[in-house]
C-alpha positions in Angstrom: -52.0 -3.9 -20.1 -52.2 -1.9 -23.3 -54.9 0.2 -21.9 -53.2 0.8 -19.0 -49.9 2.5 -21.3 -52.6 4.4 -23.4 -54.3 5.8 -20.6 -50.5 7.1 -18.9 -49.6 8.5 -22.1 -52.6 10.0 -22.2 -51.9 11.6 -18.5 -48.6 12.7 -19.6 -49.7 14.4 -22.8 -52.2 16.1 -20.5 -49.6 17.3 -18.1 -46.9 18.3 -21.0 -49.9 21.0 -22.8 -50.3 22.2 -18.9 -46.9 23.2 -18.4 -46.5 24.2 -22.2 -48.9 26.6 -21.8 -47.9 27.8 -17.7 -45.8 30.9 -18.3 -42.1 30.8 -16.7 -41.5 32.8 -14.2 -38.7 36.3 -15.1 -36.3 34.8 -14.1 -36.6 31.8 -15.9 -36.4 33.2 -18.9 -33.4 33.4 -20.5 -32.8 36.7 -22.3 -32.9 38.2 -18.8 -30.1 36.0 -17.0 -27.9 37.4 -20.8 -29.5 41.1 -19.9 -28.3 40.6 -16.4 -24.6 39.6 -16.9 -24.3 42.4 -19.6 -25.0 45.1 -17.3 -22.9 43.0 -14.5 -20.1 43.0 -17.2 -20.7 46.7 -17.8 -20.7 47.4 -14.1 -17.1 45.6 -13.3 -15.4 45.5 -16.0 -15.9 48.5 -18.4 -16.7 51.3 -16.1 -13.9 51.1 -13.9 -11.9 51.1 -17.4 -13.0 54.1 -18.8 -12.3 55.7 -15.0 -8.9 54.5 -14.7 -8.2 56.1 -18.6 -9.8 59.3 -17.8 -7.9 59.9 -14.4 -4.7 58.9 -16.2 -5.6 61.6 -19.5 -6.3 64.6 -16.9 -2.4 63.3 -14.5 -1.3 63.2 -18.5 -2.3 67.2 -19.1 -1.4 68.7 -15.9 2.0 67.4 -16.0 2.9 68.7 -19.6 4.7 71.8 -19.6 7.4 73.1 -21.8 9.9 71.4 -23.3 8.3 68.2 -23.1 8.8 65.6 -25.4 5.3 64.5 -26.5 3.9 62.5 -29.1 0.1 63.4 -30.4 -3.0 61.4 -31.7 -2.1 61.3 -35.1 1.9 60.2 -35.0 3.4 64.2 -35.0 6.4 64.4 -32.2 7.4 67.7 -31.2 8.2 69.7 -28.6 6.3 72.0 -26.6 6.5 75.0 -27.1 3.9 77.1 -25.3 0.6 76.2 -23.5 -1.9 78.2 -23.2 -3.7 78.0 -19.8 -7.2 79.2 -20.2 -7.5 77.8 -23.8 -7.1 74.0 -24.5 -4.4 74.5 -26.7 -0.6 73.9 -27.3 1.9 74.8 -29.6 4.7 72.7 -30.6 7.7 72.5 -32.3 8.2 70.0 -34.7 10.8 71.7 -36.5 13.8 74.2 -36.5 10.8 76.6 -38.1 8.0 74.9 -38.1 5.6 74.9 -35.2 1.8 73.6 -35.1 -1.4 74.4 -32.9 -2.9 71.3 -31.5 -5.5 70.9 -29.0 -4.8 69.3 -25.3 -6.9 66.9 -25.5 -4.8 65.3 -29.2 -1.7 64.9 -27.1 -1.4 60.6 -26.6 1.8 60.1 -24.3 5.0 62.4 -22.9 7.8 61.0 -24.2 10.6 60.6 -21.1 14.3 61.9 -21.2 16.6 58.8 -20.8 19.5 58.8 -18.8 23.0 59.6 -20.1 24.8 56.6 -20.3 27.7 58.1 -18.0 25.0 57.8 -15.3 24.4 54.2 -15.0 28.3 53.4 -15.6 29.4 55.3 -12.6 27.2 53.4 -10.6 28.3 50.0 -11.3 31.7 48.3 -9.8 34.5 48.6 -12.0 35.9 45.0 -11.9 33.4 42.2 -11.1 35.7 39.7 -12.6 36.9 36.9 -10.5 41.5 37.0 -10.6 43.0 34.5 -12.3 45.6 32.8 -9.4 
């Protein structure tokens, strides 16, 4: 009986250096299945990102024009003054003399006019209270 457990342990100490020493296959390796669902992750997530900010940068620059409202990179709002077209550069207004040169490309956001509060009154009902009889 005892030989018959030395000779199995044997067999399976046999086997276990056999497959120790069998290469896995590519895919059974591990660091690919990570390098695969990087560049899956790259591909769905983080490319379609950097499309969507570009395409809203460019609809950002060809809707300034003068008079905007903008805030740049850095934190300076202003007012534009002047573009000019075949240069990547506007001017603007921060002051009642001071004006500035800043690239396109620094501009972060257009700031939008709001409403005049006379606007939104006129459009609601004037009494929406219930009598008192």
């Amino acid at each position: 009986m005892l030989y018959a457990l030395i000779l199995f342990a044997q067999a399976a100490q046999k086997e276990g250096e056999k497959a120790a020493t069998e290469q896995p296959g590519i895919f059974g390796n591990p660091m690919f299945l990570v390098l695969g669902l990087m560049i899956l992750f790259f591909f769905v997530v983080i490319l379609p990102a950097q499309r969507k900010q570009r395409r809203e940068a460019e609809a950002l620059m060809s809707n300034l024009k003068k008079n905007d409202e903008v805030v740049t990179a850095s934190g300076i709002i202003g007012v534009v003054w002047s573009i000019k077209d075949n240069a990547d550069e506007v001017t603007l207004k921060i002051d009642d003399n001071a004006r500035i040169r800043v690239l396109r490309t620094s501009i972060a956001r257009i700031i939008k006019k709001e409403e005049p509060a006379g606007a939104t009154t006129a459009t609601t009902p004037a009494n929406t209270s219930k009598p008192n009889a």
